[in-house]
C-alpha positions in Angstrom: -32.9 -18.8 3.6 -32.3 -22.8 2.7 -29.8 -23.1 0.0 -30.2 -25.9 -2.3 -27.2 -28.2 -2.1 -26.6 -28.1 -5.8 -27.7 -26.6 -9.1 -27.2 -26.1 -12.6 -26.2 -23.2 -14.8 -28.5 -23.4 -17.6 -26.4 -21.0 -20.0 -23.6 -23.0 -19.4 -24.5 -26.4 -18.2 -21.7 -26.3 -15.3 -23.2 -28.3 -12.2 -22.3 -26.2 -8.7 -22.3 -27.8 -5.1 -22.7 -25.8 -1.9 -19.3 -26.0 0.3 -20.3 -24.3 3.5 -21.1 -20.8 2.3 -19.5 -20.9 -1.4 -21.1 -23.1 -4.4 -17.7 -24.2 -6.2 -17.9 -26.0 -9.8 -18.0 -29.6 -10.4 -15.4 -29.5 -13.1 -14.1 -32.7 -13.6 -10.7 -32.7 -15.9 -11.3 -36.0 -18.4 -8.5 -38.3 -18.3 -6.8 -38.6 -21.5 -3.5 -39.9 -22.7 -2.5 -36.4 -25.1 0.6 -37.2 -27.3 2.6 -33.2 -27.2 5.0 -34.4 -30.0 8.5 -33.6 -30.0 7.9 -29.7 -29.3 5.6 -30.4 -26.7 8.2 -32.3 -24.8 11.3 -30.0 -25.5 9.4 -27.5 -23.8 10.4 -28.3 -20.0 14.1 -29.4 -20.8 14.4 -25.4 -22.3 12.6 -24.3 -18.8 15.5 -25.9 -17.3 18.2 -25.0 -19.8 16.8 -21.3 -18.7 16.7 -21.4 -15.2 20.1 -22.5 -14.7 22.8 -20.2 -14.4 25.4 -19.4 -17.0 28.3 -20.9 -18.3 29.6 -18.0 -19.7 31.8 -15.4 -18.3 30.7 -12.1 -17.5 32.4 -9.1 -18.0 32.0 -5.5 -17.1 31.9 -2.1 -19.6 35.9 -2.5 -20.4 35.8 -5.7 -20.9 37.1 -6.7 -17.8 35.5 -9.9 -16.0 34.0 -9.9 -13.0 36.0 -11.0 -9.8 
């Protein structure tokens, strides 16, 4: 059986091309400047500010800190 190189969903309108046995979308992401705002770009400094490890000491149960 011949597969047809590409085709078109007609419920959704996404194009597909044939990549050896696998038809894989032909999504293309538009390229746009997007302003994210002062929230937007706090987000990945607070990623950071997680990831890190603490500053503060750690103590056990009593109150005692850690060695």
């Amino acid at each position: 059986m011949e597969l047809k190189k590409h085709y078109t969903n007609e419920q959704t309108g996404i194009r597909y091309s044939l990549h050896g046995d696998f038809y894989l979308s032909d999504i293309k992401v538009p390229e746009e400047n997007i302003v994210l705002g002062k929230w937007g770009e706090r987000v990945p400094v607070a990623l950071k500010q997680a990831n890190r490890p603490s500053r503060q000491a750690r103590h056990d149960a009593q109150g005692l800190p850690f060695q």
